[in-house]
DRENDO-1510 file (C-alpha; in Angstrom, 1 decimal, always signed):
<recs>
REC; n; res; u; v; w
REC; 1; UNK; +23.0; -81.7; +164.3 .
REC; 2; UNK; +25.1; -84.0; +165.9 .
REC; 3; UNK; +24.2; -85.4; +169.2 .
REC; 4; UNK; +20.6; -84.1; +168.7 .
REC; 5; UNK; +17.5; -86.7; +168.4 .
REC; 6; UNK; +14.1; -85.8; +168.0 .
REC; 7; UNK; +11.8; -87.5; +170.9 .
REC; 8; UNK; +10.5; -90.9; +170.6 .
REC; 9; UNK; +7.4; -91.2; +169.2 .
REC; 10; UNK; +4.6; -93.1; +171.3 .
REC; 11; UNK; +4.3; -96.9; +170.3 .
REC; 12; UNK; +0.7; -96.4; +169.2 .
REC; 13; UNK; +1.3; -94.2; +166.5 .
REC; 14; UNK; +0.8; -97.1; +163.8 .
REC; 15; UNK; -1.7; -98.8; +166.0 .
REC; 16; UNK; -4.7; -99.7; +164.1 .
REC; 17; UNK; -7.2; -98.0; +166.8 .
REC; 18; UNK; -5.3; -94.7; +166.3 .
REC; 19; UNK; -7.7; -91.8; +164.7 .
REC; 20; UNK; -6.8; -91.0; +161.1 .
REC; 21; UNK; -6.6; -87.5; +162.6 .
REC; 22; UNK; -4.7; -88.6; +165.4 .
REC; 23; UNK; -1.8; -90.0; +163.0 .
REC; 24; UNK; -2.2; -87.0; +161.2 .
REC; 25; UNK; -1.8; -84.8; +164.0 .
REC; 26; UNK; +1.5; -86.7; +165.1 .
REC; 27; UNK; +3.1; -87.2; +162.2 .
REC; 28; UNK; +2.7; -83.2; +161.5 .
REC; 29; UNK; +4.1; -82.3; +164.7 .
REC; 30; UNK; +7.6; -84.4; +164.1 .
REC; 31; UNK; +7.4; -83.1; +160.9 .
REC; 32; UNK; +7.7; -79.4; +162.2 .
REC; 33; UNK; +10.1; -80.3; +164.9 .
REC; 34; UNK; +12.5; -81.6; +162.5 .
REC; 35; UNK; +11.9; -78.6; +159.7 .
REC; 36; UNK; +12.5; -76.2; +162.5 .
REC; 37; UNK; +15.8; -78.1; +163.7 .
REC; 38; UNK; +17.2; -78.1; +160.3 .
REC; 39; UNK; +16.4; -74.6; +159.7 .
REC; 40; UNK; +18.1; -73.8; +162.8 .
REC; 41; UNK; +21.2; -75.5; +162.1 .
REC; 42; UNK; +22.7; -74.5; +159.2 .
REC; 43; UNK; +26.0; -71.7; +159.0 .
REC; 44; UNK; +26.1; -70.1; +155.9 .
REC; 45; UNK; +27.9; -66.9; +154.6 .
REC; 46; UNK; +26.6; -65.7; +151.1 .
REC; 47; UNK; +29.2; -64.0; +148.9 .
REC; 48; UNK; +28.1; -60.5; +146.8 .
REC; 49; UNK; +28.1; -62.5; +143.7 .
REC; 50; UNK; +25.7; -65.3; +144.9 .
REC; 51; UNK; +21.9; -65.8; +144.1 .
REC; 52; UNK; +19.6; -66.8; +146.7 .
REC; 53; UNK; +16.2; -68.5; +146.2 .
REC; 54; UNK; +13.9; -67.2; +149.0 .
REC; 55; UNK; +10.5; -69.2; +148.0 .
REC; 56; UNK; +8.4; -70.5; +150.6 .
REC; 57; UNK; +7.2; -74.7; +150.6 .
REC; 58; UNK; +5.0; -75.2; +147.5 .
REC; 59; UNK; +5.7; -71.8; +145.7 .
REC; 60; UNK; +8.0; -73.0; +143.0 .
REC; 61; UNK; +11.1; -73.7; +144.8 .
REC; 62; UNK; +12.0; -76.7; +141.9 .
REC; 63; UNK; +10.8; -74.8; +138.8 .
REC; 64; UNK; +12.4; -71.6; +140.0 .
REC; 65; UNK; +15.3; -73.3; +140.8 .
REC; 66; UNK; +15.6; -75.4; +137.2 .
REC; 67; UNK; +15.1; -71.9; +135.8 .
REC; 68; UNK; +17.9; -70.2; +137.0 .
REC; 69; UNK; +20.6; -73.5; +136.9 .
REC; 70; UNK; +19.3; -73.4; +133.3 .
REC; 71; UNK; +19.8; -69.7; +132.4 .
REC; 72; UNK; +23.4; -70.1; +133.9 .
REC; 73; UNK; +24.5; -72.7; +131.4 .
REC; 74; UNK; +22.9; -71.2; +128.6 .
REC; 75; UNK; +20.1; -73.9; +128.6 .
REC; 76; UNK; +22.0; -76.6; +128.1 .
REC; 77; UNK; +20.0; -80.0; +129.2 .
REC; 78; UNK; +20.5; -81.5; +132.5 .
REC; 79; UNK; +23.7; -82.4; +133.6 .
REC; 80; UNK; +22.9; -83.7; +137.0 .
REC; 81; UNK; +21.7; -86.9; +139.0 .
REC; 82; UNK; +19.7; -84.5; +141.3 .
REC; 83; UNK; +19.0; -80.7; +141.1 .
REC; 84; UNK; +20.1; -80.5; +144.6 .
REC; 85; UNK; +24.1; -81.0; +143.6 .
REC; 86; UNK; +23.7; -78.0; +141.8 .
REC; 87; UNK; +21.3; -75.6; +143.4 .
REC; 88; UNK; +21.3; -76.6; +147.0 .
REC; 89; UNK; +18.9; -75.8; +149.5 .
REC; 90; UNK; +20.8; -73.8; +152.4 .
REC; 91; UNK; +18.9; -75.8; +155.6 .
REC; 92; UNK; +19.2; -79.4; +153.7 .
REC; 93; UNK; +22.4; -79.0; +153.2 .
REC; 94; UNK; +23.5; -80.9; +156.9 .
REC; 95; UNK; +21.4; -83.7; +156.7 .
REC; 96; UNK; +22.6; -84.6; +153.4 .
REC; 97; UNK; +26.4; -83.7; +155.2 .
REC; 98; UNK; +27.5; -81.2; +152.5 .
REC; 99; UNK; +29.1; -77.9; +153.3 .
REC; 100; UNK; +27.1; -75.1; +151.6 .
REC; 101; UNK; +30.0; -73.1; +151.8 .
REC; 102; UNK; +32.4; -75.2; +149.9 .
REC; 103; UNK; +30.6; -76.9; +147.8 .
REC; 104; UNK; +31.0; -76.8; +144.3 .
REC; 105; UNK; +28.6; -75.4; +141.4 .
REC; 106; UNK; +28.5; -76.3; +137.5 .
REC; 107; UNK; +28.8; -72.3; +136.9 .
REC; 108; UNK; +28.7; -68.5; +137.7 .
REC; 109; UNK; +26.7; -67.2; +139.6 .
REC; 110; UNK; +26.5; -69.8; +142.6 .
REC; 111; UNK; +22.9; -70.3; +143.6 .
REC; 112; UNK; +21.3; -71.4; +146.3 .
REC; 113; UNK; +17.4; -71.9; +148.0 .
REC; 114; UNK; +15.6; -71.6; +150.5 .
REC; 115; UNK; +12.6; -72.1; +152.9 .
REC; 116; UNK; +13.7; -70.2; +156.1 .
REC; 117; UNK; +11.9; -66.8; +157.4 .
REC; 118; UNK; +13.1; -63.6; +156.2 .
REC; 119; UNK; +15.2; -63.2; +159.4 .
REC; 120; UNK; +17.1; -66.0; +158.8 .
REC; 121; UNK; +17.6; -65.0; +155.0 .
REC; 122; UNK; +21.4; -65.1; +154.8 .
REC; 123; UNK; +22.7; -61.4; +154.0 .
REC; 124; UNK; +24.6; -60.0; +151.1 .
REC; 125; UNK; +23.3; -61.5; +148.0 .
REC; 126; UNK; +20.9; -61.0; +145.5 .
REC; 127; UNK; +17.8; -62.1; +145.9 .
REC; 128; UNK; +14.9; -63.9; +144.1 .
REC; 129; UNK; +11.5; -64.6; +146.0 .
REC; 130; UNK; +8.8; -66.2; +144.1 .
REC; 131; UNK; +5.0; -66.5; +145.7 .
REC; 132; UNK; +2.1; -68.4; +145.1 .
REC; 133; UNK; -1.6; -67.8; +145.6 .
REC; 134; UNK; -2.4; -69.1; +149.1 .
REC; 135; UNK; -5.3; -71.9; +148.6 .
REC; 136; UNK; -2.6; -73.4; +145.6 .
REC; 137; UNK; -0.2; -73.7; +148.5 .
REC; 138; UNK; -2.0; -75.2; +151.0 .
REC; 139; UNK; -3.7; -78.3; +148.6 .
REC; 140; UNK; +0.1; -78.4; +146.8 .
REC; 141; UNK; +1.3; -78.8; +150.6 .
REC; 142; UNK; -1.2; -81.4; +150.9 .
REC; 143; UNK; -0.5; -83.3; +147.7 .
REC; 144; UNK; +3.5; -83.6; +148.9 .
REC; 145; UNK; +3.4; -84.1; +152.3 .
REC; 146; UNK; +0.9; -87.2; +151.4 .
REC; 147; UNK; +4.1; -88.6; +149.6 .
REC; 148; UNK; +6.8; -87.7; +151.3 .
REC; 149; UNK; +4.9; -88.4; +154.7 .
REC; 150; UNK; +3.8; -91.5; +153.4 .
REC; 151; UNK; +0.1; -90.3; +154.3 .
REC; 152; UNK; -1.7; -92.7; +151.5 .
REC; 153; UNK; -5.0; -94.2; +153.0 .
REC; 154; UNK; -4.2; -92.9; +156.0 .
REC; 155; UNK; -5.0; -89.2; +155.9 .
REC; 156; UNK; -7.7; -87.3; +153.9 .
REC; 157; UNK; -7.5; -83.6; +152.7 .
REC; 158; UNK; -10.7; -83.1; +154.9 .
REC; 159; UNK; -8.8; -84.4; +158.5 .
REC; 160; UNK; -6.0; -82.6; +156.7 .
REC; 161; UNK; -7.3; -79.0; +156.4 .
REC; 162; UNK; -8.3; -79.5; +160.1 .
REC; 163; UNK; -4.8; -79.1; +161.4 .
REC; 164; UNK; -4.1; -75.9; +162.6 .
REC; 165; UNK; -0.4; -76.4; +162.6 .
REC; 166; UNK; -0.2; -76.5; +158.1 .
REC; 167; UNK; -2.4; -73.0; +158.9 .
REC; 168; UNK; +0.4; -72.3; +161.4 .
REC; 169; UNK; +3.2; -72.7; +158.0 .
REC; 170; UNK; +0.8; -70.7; +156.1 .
REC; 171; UNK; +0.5; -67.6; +158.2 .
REC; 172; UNK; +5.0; -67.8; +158.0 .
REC; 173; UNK; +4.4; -68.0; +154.5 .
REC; 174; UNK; +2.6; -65.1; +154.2 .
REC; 175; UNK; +4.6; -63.0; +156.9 .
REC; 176; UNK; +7.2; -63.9; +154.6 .
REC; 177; UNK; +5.6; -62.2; +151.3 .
REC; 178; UNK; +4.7; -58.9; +153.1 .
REC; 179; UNK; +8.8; -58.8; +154.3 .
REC; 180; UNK; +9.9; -59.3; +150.9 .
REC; 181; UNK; +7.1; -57.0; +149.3 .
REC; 182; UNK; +8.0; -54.2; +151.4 .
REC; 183; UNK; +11.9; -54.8; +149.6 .
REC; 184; UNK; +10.9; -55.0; +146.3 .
REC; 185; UNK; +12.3; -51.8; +145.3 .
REC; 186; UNK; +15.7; -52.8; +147.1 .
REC; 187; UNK; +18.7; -53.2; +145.0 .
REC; 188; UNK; +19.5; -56.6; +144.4 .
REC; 189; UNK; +15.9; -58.1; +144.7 .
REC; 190; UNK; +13.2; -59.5; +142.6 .
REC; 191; UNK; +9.6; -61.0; +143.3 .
REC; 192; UNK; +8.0; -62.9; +141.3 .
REC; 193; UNK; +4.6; -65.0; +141.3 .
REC; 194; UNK; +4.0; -68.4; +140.5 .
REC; 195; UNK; +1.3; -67.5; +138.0 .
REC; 196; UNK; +3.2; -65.3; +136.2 .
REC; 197; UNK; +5.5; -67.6; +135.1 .
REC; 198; UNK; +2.8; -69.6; +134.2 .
REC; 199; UNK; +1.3; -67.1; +132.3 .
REC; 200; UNK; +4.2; -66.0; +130.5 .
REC; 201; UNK; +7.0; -68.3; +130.5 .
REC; 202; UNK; +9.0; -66.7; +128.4 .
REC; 203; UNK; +8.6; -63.2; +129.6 .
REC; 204; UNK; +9.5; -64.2; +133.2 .
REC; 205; UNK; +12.6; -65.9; +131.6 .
REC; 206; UNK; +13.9; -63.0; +130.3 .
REC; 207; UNK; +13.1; -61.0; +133.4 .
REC; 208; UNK; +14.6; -63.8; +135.5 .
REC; 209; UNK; +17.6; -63.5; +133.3 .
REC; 210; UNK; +18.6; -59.7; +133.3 .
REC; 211; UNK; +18.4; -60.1; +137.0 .
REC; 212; UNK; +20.5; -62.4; +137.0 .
REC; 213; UNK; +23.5; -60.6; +135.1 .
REC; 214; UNK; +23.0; -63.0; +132.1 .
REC; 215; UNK; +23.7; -62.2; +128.3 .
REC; 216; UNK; +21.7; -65.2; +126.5 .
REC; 217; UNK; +20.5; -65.2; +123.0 .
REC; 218; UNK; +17.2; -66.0; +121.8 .
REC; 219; UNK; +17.9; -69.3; +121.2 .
REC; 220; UNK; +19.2; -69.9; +124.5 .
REC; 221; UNK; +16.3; -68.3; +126.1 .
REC; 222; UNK; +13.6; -70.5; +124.3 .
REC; 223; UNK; +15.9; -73.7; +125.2 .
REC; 224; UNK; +15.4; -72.8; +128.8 .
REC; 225; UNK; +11.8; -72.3; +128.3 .
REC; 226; UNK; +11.2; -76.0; +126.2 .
REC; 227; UNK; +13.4; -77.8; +129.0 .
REC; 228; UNK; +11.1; -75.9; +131.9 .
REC; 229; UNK; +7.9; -76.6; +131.4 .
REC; 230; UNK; +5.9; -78.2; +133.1 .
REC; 231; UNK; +5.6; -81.7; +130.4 .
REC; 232; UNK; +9.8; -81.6; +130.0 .
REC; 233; UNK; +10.2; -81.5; +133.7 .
REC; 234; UNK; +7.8; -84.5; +134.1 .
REC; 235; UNK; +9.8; -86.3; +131.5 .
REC; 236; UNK; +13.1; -85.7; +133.7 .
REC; 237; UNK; +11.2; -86.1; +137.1 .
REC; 238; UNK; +13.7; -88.6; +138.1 .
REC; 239; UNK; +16.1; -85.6; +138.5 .
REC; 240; UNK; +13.5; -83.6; +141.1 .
REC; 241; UNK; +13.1; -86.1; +143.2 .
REC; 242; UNK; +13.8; -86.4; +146.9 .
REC; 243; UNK; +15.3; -90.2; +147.9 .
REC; 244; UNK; +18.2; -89.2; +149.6 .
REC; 245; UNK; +17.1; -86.3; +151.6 .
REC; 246; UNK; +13.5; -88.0; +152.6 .
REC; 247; UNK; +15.3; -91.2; +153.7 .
REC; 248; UNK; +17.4; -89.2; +155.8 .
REC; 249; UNK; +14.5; -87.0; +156.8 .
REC; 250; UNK; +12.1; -89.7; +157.7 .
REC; 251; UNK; +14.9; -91.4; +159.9 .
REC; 252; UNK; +15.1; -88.4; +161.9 .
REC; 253; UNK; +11.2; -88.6; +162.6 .
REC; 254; UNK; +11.6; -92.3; +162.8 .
REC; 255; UNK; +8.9; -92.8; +160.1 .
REC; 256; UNK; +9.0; -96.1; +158.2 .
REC; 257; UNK; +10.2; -95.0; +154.6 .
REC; 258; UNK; +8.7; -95.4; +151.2 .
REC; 259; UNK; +10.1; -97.1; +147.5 .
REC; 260; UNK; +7.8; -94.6; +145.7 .
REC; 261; UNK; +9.2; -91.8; +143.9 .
REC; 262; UNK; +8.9; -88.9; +146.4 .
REC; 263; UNK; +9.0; -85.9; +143.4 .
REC; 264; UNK; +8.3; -82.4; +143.3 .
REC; 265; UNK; +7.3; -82.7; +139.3 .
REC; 266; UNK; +3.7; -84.4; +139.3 .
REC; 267; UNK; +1.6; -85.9; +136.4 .
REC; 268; UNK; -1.1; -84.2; +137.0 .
REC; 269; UNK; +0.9; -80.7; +139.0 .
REC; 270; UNK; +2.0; -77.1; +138.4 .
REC; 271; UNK; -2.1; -75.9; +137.8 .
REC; 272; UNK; -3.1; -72.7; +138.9 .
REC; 273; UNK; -6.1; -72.7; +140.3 .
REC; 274; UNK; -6.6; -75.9; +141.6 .
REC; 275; UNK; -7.2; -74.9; +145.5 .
REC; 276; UNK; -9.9; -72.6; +144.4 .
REC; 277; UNK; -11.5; -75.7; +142.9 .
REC; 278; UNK; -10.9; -78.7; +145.3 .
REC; 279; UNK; -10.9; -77.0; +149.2 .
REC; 280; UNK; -13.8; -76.5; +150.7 .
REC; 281; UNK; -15.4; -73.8; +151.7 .
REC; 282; UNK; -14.7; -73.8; +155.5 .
REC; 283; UNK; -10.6; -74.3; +154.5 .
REC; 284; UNK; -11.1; -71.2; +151.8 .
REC; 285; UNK; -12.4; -69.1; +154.3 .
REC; 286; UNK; -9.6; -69.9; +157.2 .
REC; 287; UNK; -7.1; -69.1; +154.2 .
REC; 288; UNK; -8.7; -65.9; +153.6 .
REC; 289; UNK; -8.8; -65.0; +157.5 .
REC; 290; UNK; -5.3; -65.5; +157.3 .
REC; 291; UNK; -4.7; -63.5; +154.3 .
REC; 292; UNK; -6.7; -60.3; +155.8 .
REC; 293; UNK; -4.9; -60.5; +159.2 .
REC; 294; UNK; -1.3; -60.9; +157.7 .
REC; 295; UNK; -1.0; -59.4; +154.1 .
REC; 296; UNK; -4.7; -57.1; +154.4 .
REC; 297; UNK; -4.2; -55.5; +157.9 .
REC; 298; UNK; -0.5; -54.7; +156.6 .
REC; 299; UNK; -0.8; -53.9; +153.1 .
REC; 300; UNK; -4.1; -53.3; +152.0 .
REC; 301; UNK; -4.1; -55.9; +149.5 .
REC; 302; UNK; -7.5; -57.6; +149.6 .
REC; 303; UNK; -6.6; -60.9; +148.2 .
REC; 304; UNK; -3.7; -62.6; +145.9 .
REC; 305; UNK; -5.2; -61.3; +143.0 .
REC; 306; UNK; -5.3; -58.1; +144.0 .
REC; 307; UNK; -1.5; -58.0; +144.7 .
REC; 308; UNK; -0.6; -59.7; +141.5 .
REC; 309; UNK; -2.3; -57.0; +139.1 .
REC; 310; UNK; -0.4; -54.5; +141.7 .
REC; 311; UNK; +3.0; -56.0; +140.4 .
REC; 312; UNK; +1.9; -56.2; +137.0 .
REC; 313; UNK; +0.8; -52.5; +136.9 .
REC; 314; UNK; +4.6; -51.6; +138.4 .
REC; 315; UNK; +6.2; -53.6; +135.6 .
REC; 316; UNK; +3.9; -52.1; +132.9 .
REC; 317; UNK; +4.5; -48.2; +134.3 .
REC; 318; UNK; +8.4; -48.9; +134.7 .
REC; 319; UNK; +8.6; -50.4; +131.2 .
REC; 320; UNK; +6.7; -47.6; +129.9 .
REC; 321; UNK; +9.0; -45.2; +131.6 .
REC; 322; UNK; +12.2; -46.4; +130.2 .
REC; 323; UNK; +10.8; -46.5; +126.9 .
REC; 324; UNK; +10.2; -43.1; +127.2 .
</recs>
């Protein structure tokens, strides 16, 4: 990135007579400037033996991450000032001026995430992609960008949901989960959901695991599960936070930067459900619209639920076959 700079912003962006939307509206659209410079700007080569994390904004890109570092050392407790030194995330890797390439990882296999579309998915390792249902994402989205954009008192989810352009990240979300749905079946990829984890922690664990090449015991396996849930994350959220890459990030937009914790490990987060429950209809329905001309008009799948008991059913039948 060097020599680039993003373009001033205008000097009334803090004034007082400045819309709540209008703030909104211009803090979003640095926002996505800067997101799609960094995407743009990373070089990466992935080895045969890596593990990539393709998992779009607010689909478990931290949990799914903790998983996997865990199941690689055997669920051993964290060793680590911040899960970025040991699972980096492929486009944040320049801002925070480490190599991806070179850098060094606590253990086999090397694993890496990431937030870029699937055409910018580097080639030649396996792959994990996790998925959320799409009204969780878009109120999760919500929940972090009012942190890490310092939004507080300024924004509302209301002016929020009005901004075509978090629609806009929405609709590449779910381009994203057709891609990787149509690869399912390809050697050296697994999909997961977000609920399913949630559902059965330990199950997806194990699944996560095998996948992974790894040989660990029972007792290892319920380690990884106690040190990733949701309560033992909280209790470590010091480790999931994001100083260092949103001081860095908010420079870049020229935003004025916050001492609150900017985490990805809530009090209150990591519900299911919780979209459903707190957008309102008019936002459910623009989700939905989105969902039928993206993931209906391609696959067939009338909503998230639909495609989740799909991926159950596959499990169930291929389980049933090999124990046959």
């Amino acid at each position: 990135m060097e020599g680039f700079s993003l373009p001033k912003a205008p000097e009334w962006v803090h004034a007082e007579t400045w819309t709540r939307e209008q703030q909104e509206q211009e803090l979003t659209r640095r926002f996505m400037l800067t997101a799609v410079t960094l995407e743009a700007d990373f070089q990466f080569t992935a080895r045969q033996s890596d593990i990539l994390l393709s998992v779009p904004p607010k689909c478990g890109t931290t949990w799914l991450s903790y998983v996997c570092h865990l199941i690689r050392m055997g669920g051993s407790q964290p060793d680590f000032h911040s899960l970025e030194e040991v699972v980096p995330m492929i486009e944040f890797c320049s801002l925070l001026g480490v190599d991806p390439n070179t850098v060094t990882q606590p253990a086999h296999p090397r694993l890496f995430a990431t937030h870029v579309p699937y055409d910018r998915v580097p080639r030649g390792s396996k792959v994990i992609a996790c998925f959320r249902d799409p009204k969780d994402i878009f109120l999760s989205l919500f929940l972090f960008l009012d942190s890490l954009l310092v939004l507080k008192g300024r924004v509302e989810l209301s002016v929020f949901a009005k901004n075509k352009g978090y629609l806009g990240i929405l609709k590449r979300m779910l381009d994203l989960l057709v891609i990787w749905w149509e690869h399912r079946h390809d050697k050296g990829v697994l999909i997961l959901f977000y609920e399913d984890l949630k559902e059965d922690h330990d199950a997806s664990v194990r699944r996560i695991a095998q996948f992974m090449g790894a040989h660990l015991t029972d007792e290892e396996i319920g380690r990884v599960v106690h040190a990733t849930t949701h309560a033992e994350m909280y209790r470590h959220r010091e480790k999931f936070d994001l100083h260092e890459f949103t001081g860095k990030l908010l420079e870049m937009m020229e935003e004025v930067s916050s001492d609150e914790l900017v985490g990805r490990v809530r009090k209150n987060g990591g519900k299911v459900g919780e979209g459903e429950k707190r957008l309102t209809e008019e936002v459910k329905q623009s989700i939905e619209k989105e969902w039928q001309e993206t993931v209906t008009a391609k696959l067939g799948f009338r909503d998230f639920n639909e495609m989740r008991q799909a991926l159950k059913k596959e499990l169930s039948d291929k389980l049933a076959q090999n124990e046959n």
